[in-house]
Structures are given as structure tokens and as C-alpha cells.
N, C-alpha and C positions, 0 to 999 in steps of 0.2 A: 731677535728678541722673543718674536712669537713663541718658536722651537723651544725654548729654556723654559718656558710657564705651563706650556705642554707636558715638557717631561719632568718636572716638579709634578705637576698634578697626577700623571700617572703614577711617580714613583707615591706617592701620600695613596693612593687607591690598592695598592701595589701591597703598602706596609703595615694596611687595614684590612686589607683580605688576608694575610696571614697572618694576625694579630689573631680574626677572629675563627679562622681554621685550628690555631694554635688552643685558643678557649674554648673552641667544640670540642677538640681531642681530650681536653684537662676534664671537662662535663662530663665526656662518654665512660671516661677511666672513674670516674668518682662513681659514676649509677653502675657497675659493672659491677654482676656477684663478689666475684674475687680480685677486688681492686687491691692495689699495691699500696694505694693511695691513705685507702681508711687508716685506722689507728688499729696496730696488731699490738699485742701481748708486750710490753715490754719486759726486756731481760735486765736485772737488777744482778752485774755479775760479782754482786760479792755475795757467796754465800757465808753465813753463820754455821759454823756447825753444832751438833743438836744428835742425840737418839734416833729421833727419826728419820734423819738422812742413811742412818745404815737400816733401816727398817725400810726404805723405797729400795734402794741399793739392792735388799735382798729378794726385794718382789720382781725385782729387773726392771724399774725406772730408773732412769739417769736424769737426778738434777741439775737446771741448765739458769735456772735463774734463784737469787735468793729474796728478800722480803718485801713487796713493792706497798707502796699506799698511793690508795685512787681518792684523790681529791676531789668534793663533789662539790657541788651548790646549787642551791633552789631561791628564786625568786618569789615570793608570795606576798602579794598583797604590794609590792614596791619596796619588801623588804629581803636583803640577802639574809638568808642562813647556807651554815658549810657546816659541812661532813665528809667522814670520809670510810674508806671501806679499806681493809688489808688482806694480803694474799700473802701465806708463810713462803711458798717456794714456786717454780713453773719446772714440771718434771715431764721426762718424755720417756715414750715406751718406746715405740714404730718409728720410722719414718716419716714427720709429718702431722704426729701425733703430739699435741700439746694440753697438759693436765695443770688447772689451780689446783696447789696443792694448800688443805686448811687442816690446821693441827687441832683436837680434839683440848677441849680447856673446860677444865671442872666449875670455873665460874661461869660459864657463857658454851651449855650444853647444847648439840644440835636437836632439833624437834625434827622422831625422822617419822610424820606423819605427811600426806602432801601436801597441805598447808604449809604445816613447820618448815617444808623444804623448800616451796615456794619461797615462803618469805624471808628464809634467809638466804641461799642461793640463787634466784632467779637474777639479782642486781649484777652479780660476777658473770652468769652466761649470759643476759642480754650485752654487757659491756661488750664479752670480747666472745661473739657467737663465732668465734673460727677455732675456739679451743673445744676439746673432745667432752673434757669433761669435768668435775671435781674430784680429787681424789681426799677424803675425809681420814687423814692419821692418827689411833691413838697411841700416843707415843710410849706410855705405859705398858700397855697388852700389844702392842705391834699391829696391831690390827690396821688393816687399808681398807676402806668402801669405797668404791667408784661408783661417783654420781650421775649419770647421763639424761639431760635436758633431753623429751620425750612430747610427741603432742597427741593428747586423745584422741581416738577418732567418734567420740559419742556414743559409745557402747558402753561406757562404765555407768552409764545415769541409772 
């Protein structure tokens, strides 16, 4: 009878050392630069078509997602407010290479001072810091800007 409480006790020691081997490896993969884990870019694959899919098309991106909305919310004070933010397309150039793409709109102009760019793109590249960059389309004039989050080194002051 001794033998069986034994190997009970071991097998429980047994199933709790790799319980917690198993929750170190899940830890390590989460703090890892390029975890699998984080939240990437979702691909929304229905696209809409639109002018400015043949205006990326012609610049040689291939769009691969169409029009997502990033659900947000802020607690303040013990109070929820929601918002949310939109991305018109997810286009790619390279290999590896993934572009927000945001269509130019006569009511809701971009400010392309660094401020203005701050404050209205920085919320898309901190989201999803594994994407390249913004690509700004005006679907009117064809025109593409590509936006690329940059960090000063203290020399502009």
C-alpha cells in the first residue's frame, strides 16, 4: 500500500514540473521580439473594390486584406469609453513586408506636419509595430505616401 501513495505522489510532482516547464516556455514565447504569440495584423479577406486598388496595383502592391476596425477602450475614472480606429486595406510590396493602407478623405484631411502625423498615425504603428509602414492613398490624384515610423536621435532640437 506504501508503493501506491508513493507513486501517486510522484506522478502529482511529475505533472506539476511540466505544468510549470510548459508556463515558462508559453512566458518566454510572449517576451520574445518576434513572438508568434502577440497579436499580428489581421487579414479582413474580403476586399471591397474601390479606384484605389488599381492605383496600389499600379505602384506594385498587392492587396492582401480589406477594411478592418480596431476596437478600442479606455477606462477613466471607473468609467468605460469605446472608440475605435479603421484601416481601408493591408497591402504588401516584398516579402514579409506589410503596409496600413489609409485612403485620403476630403472631410478628415491628414496633417503632414510631425505632430499631425504623430497624432494621427502613431495609434496604427504602436498597435501593430511589425507592419512596415503607412501607405497614405489619394484616390483622386493616385497619389501613394509611404509613411515610416522613424526615431530621432536628438539632433533635430
Amino acid at each position: 500500500m506504501a508503493g501506491s501513495s508513493d507513486t501517486a505522489v510522484m506522478a502529482l510532482i511529475g505533472v506539476a514540473l511540466i505544468v510549470f516547464v510548459i508556463y515558462r516556455i508559453y512566458i518566454w514565447l510572449q517576451n520574445s521580439p518576434r513572438s508568434f504569440l502577440k497579436d499580428r495584423i489581421p487579414i479582413n479577406k474580403v476586399i471591397l473594390p474601390s479606384p484605389s486598388l488599381v492605383v496600389l496595383e499600379e505602384a506594385g502592391y498587392e492587396v492582401i486584406g480589406g477594411k478592418l476596425k480596431i476596437p478600442l477602450s479606455f477606462n477613466v475614472d471607473g468609467t468605460q469609453l469605446y472608440s475605435r480606429l479603421f484601416i481601408d486595406y493591408i497591402a504588401t510590396k516584398e516579402e514579409g513586408s506589410l503596409y496600413l493602407v489609409l485612403l485620403a478623405r476630403p472631410r478628415k484631411p491628414l496633417d503632414f506636419t510631425g505632430s499631425g502625423l504623430r497624432d494621427s498615425l502613431l495609434p496604427f504603428l504602436l498597435i501593430y509595430p511589425e507592419c512596415s509602414g503607412v501607405l497614405y492613398v489619394h484616390p483622386s490624384t493616385g497619389v501613394i505616401q509611404v509613411i515610416r515610423l522613424g526615431r530621432d536621435d536628438g539632433e533635430s532640437n
